[in-house]
N, C-alpha and C positions, 0 to 999 in steps of 0.2 A: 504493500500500500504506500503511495507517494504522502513523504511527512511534508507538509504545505506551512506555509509561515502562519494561516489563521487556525492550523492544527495547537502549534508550537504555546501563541499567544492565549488559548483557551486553555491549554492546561498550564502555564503560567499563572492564569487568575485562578483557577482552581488552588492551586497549591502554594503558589509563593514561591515557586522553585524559580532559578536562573535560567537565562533563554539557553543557555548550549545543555545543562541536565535536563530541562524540558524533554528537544530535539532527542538527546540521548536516550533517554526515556521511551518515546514515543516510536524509535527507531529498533531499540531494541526488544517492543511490544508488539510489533510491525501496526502499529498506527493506534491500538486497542485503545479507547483513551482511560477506562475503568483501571488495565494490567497497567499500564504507562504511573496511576495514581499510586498503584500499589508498590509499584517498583521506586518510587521517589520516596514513599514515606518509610519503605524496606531499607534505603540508604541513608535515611533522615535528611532528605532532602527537600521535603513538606512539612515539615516542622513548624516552617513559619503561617504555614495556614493556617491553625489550627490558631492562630493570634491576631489575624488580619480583621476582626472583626472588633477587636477592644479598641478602645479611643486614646489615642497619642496625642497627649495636649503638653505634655513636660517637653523638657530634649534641653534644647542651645542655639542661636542665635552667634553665628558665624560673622567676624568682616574680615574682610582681605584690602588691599591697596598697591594697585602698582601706578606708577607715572600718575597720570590724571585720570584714572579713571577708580571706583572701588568697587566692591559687591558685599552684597550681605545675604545669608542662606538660612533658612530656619531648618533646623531638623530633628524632629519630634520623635517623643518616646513615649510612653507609659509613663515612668514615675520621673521623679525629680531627682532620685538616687542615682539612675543611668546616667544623667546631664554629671554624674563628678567620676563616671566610668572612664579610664585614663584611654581603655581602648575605643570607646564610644568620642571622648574628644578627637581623638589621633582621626577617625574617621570621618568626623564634622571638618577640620582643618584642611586632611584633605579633599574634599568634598568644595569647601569653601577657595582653595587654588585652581582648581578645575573651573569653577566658576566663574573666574576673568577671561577664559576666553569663550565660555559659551554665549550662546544669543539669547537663548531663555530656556527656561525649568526644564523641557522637552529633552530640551540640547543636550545640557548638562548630563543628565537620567543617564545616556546615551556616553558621555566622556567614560577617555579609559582610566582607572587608576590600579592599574601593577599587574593589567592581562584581563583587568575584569571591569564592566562598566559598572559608573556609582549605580544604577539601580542593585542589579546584581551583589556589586558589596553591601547594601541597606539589607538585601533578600539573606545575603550570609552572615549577615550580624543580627539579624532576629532572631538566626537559628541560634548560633551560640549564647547569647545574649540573656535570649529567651523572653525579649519585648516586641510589643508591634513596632513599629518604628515609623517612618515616613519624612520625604523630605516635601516638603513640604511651598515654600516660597522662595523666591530669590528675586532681587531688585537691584540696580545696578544703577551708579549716576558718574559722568564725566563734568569735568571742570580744569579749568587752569590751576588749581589746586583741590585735592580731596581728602580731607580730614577725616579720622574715625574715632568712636570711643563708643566703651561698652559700657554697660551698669548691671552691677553686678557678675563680677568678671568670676567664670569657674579657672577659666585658663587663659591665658594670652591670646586676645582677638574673638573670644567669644564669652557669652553668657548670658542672662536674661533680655539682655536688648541692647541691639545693635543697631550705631546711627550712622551714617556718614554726611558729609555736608561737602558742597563742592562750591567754591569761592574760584572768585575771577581771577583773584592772582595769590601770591605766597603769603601768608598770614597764618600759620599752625598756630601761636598762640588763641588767637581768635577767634579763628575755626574751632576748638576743642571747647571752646567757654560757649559756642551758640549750639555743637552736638551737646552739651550737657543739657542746654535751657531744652530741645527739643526731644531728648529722653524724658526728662521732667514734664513738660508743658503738652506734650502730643501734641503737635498742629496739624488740622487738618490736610492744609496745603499750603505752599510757599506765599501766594499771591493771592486777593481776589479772582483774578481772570483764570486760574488756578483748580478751582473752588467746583465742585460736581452741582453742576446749575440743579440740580431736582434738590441738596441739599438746603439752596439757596432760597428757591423757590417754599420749600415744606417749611422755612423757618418765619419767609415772608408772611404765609397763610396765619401762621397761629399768632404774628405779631396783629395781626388784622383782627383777628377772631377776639383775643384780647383788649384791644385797643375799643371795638364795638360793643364790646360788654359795658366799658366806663359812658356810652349813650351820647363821645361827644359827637359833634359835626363831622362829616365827612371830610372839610378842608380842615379838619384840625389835624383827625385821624391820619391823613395823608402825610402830615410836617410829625408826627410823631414814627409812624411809621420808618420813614424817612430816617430818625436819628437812632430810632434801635437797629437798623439795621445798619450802622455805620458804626456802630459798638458791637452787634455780632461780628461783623465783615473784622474788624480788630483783637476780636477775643479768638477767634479760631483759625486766623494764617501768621502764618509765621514773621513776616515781616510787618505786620502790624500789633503784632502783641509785642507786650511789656516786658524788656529784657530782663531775666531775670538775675543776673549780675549787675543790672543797673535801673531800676524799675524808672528813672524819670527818663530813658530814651525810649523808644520802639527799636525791634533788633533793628529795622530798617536804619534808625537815625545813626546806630550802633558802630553798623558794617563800615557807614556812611565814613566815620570817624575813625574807622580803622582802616579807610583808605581801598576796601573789596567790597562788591559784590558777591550777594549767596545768591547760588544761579541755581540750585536745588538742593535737597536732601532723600533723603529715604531714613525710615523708621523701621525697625522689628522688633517687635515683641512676641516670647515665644509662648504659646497659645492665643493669640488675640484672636479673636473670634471663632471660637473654637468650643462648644455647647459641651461641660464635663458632665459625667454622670456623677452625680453626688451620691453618696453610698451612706445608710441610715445602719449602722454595722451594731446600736442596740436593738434596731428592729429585725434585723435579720437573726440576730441569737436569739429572741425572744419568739422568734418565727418556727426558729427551727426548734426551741423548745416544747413549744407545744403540737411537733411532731406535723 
C-alpha cells in the first residue's frame, strides 16, 4: 500500500509521534493505520498522545536579538515546574534561535534543530518529559535598534514575559526602561492608528450609552464623548500613556528626549489568553469519598 503524506499527517494527530516514526510506522504496517498505532505506542513513541488533550498554559517566554531585528517565542507546558526544567529551557532557547530566521510559527514548527524539526523535538520532549507541551506564539519586530528584557527571568532570555522594543537609532539604556514600562503597563498598541478599530469602536458605544444615561443634550454628549475618548486613546497605546519612570512625560514626550523613536514592540506573556481548568481538589476527594 502507497504510504501518502495525508497517510503520514493523520496518524501524527492521532498519536503525537514524529513525521519520519509516523512514515516508519505506517511503512512497516504496510499502511494498517490501527497496527501503525500499535507499533508507535509498542516503541513509546505515542506516549505523547495520551497528553495532547491536557491544557498547557505554564512553559517560558523566549527573546533572542540579533542586528536589528529580535523575536520572542512562547512555549507552553502543563505546570510551572517544567518552565525551571534545565532541559525544557535548553529546548525553548533553542527553539527561540531558530526563530530569527523563520517567517512565522508554521516556518519555525518546520526549522531543523540537530536532525530533527522543532515540532518533532516538542513531540520528543513530551514523551520524556511527560507534559503536553506546545509552542505556541512567536512575534518578531525590526528596528534601527532592538532592545529586550524579561520579567521574571527563569534563565537568561526567557521567562514569564518577554518584551522587545525597537527604536530608530542606538539608545539600550532607554530602550530597557520603556521594555520595563511595557511589561508593567501592557499596551494595547504602539499608536492610535495602531489601535484594532472594533476595539475602538466597542469603547466609543459604551462611552455613548453612558454619557445618555446622565439625560444630557446630545451637543453636550458629543464634547464629552469626544474627551473620554482622548483619555482612553492615552490610557491604552503606548506612546501616549504615562511613563512610568517619569509619570509627568508621555513615553512619546520620553523617546522625544532621549533623542529615538519606538517604531514598535511586541509583548509575551506566557499563558495570556489561554482558559485554565481550575481544579476544586477538596471537591474531588470529597467526590471520591462518597464512592
Amino acid at each position: 500500500m502507497a504510504i501518502t503524506a495525508a497517510l503520514v499527517k493523520e496518524l501524527r494527530e492521532m498519536t503525537g509521534a514524529g513525521m519520519m516514526d509516523a512514515k516508519k510506522a505506517l511503512v512497516e504496517n504496510d499502511g494498517d493505520m490501527e497496527a501503525a498505532v500499535d507499533w508507535l505506542r509498542t516503541k513509546g513513541l505515542a506516549k505523547a498522545a495520551k497528553k495532547s488533550d491536557r491544557t498547557a498554559a505554564e512553559g517560558l517566554v523566549a527573546v533572542k536579538v540579533e542586528g536589528g531585528k529580535g523575536v520572542a517565542v512562547e512555549v507552553n507546558s502543563e505546570t510551572d515546574f517544567v518552565g525551571k526544567n534545565a532541559e525544557f529551557q535548553a529546548m525553548v532557547n533553542a527553539i527561540a534561535g531558530a526563530a530569527l530566521t523563520a517567517s512565522d510559527i508554521e516556518d519555525l514548527k518546520s526549522k531543523d534543530l540537530g536532525g530533527k524539526t522543532v515540532q518533532d523535538t516538542i513531540t520528543d520532549k513530551i514523551a520524556t518529559i511527560g507534559e503536553n507541551m506546545s509552542l505556541r506564539r512567536m512575534s518578531t519586530v525590526e528596528g534601527g535598534q532592538v532592545v529586550s528584557y524579561v520579567h521574571n527571568a527563569a534563565a537568561d532570555g526567557m521567562g514569564k514575559i518577554g518584551v522587545l522594543v525597537a527604536l530608530s537609532a542606538d539608545n539600550e539604556a532607554f530602550g530597557k526602561q520603556v521594555a520595563m514600562h511595557i511589561a508593567a503597563v501592557n499596551p494595547a498598541s504602539l499608536s492610535a492608528n495602531d489601535l484594532d478599530p472594533a476595539v475602538v469602536e466597542k469603547e466609543r458605544q459604551i462611552q455613548i450609552d453612558i454619557a445618555r444615561e446622565s439625560g444630557k443634550p446630545e451637543q453636550v454628549i458629543e464634547k464629552m464623548i469626544e474627551g473620554r475618548m482622548k483619555k482612553f486613546l492615552s490610557e491604552v497605546t503606548l506612546l501616549g500613556q504615562s511613563f512610568v519612570i517619569n509619570p509627568d512625560l508621555t513615553v512619546e514626550a520620553a523617546a522625544k528626549e532621549a533623542g529615538v523613536e519606538i517604531t514598535g514592540f511586541v509583548r509575551l506573556e506566557v499563558g495570556e489568553g489561554i482558559e485554565k481548568k481550575e481544579e476544586d481538589f477538596a471537591a474531588e476527594v470529597a467526590k471520591a469519598a462518597q464512592g
